[in-house]
ROMIBA-346291 format. One record per atom (N, C-alpha, C): x, y, z. Coordinates in pm, whole numbers, padded with zeros to 5 digits, always signed. Example, Ala and Ser with C-alpha at 12.3 -4.5 7.8 and 13.67 -1.06 7.14 Angstrom:
<rs>
+01319-00569+00780 +01230-00450+00780 +01320-00330+00780 +01285-00225+00708 +01367-00106+00714 +01290+00003+00787 
</rs>
This chain:
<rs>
+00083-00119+00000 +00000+00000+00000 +00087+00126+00000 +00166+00127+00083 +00241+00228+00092 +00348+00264-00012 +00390+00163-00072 +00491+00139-00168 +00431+00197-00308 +00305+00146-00320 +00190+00207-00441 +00213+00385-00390 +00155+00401-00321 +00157+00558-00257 +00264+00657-00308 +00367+00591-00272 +00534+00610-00299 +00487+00622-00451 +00484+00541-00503 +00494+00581-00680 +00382+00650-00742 +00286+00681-00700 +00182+00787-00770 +00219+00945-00702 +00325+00924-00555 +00390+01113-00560 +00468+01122-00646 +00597+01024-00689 +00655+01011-00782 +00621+01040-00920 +00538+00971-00964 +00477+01003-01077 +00467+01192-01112 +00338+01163-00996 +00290+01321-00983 +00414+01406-01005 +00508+01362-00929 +00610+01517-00920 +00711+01511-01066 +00679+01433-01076 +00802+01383-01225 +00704+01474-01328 +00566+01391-01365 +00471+01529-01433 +00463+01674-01401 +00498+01676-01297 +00449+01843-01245 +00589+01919-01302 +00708+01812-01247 +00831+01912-01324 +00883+01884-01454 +00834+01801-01538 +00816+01792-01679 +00747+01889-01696 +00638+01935-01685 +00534+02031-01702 +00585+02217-01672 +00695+02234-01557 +00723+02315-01538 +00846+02379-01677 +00922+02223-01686 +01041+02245-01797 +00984+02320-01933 +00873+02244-01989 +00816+02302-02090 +00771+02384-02106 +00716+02474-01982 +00671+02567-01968 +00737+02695-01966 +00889+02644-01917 +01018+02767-01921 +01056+02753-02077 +01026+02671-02134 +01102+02634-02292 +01012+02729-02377 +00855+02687-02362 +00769+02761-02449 +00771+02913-02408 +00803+02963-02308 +00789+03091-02263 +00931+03167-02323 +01067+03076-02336 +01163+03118-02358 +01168+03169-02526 +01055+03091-02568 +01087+03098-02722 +00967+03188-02726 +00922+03248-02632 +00808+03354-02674 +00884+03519-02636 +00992+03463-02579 +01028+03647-02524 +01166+03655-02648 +01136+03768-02677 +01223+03852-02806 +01399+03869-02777 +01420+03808-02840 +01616+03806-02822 +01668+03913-02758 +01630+04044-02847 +01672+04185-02785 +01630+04195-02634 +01606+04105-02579 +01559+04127-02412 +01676+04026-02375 +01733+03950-02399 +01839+03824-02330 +01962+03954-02363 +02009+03977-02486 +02116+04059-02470 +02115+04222-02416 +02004+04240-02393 +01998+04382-02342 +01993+04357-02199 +01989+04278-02159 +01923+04248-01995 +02055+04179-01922 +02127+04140-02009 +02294+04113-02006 +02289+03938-01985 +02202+03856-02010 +02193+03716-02011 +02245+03620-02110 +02269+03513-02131 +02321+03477-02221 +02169+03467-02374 +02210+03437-02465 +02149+03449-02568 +02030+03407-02548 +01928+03436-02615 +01794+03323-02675 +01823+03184-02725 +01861+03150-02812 +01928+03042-02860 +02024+02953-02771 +02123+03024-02719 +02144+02931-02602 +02082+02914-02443 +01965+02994-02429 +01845+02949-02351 +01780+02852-02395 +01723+02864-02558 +01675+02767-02593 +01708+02672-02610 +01858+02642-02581 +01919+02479-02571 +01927+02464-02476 +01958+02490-02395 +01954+02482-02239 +01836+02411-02198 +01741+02493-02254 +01577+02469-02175 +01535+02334-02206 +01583+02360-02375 +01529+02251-02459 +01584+02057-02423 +01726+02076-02370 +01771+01968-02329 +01724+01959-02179 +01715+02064-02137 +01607+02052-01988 +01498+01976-02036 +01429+01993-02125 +01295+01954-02132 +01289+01801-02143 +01421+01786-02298 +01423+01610-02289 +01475+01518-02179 +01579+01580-02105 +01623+01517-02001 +01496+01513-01886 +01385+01652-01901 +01287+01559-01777 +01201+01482-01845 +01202+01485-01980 +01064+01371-02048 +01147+01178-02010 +01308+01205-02037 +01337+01073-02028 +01288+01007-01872 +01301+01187-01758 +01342+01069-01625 +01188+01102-01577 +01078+01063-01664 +00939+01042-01640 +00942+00918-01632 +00853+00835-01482 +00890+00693-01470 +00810+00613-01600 +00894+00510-01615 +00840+00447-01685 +00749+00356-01697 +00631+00375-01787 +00523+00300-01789 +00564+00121-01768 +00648+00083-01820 +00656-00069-01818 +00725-00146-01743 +00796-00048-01716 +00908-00160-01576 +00898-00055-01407 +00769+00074-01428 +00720+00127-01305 +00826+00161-01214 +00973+00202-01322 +01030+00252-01240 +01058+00391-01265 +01130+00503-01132 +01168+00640-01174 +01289+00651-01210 +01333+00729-01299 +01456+00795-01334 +01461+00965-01297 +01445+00982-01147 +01391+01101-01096 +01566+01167-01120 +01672+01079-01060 +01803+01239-01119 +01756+01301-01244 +01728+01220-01340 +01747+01286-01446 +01648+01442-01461 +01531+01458-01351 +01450+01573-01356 +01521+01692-01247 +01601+01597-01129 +01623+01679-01037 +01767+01793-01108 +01826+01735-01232 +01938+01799-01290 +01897+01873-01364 +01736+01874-01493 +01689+01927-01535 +01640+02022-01503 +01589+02008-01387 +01510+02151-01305 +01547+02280-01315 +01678+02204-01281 +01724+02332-01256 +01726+02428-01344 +01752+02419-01479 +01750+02511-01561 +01605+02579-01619 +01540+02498-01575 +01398+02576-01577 +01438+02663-01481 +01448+02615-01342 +01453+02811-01225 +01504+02853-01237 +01623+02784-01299 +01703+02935-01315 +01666+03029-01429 +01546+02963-01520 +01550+03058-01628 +01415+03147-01547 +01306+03072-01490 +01164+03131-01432 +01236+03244-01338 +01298+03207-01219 +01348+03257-01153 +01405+03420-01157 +01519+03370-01254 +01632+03502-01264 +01631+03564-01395 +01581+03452-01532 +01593+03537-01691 +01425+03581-01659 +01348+03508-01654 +01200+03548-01689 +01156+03682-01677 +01197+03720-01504 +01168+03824-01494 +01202+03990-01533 +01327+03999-01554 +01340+04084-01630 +01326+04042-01795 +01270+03960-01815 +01217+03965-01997 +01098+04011-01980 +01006+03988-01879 +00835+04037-01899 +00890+04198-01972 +00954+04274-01916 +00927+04420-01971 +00951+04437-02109 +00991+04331-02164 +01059+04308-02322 +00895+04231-02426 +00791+04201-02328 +00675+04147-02426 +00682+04036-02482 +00626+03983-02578 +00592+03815-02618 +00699+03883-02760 +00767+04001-02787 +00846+04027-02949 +00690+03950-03071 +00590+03964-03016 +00485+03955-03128 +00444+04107-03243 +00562+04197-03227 +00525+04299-03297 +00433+04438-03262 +00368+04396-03126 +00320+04512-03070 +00380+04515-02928 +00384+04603-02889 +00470+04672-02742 +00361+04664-02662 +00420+04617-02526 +00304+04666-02411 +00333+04779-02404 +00195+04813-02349 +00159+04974-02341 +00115+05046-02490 +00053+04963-02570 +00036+04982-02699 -00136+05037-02696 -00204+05015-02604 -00329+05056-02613 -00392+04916-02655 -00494+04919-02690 -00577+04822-02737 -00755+04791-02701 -00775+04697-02679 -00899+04719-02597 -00930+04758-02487 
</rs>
């Protein structure tokens, strides 16, 4: 019983930080380059590898359906580069916008 227990937090947390990785990846490729080098960070492009091998390294250490086991290092190494991007790049990119061609503070509805 308990052992079952053990592997559905597992699960859970392996999804939740798979879920977080992709979420720093898709957000990374939504904020405009001119915000990574103006903000003094390393590039877009090499965020986006960063993130991006974040992302596959937490899809691999998602336990596996057939032999019900975890490969949890492989998320706890990944993580990290998600916080560090949510954390410390994210926030100074919000003032830089989604680079979709209109500026916040553009008016609108």
């Amino acid at each position: 019983m308990i052992g079952n227990l053990q592997l559905y937090v597992l699960i859970a947390l392996a999804i939740v930080v798979f879920a977080v990785q992709v979420y720093a990846l898709f957000d990374a490729a939504r904020r405009p380059a001119r915000g990574y080098t103006a903000e003094g960070k390393l590039s877009k492009p090499i965020w986006l590898l960063i993130l991006g091998v974040a992302a596959a390294l937490g899809f691999l250490g998602l336990p596996s359906p057939i032999a019900l086991t975890s490969r949890g290092f492989l998320n706890v190494i990944a993580v990290v580069a998600a916080l560090v991007y949510l954390v410390d790049v994210r926030p100074r990119l919000l003032a830089y916008g989604t680079g979709k061609g209109r500026s916040q503070g553009s008016g609108g509805w």
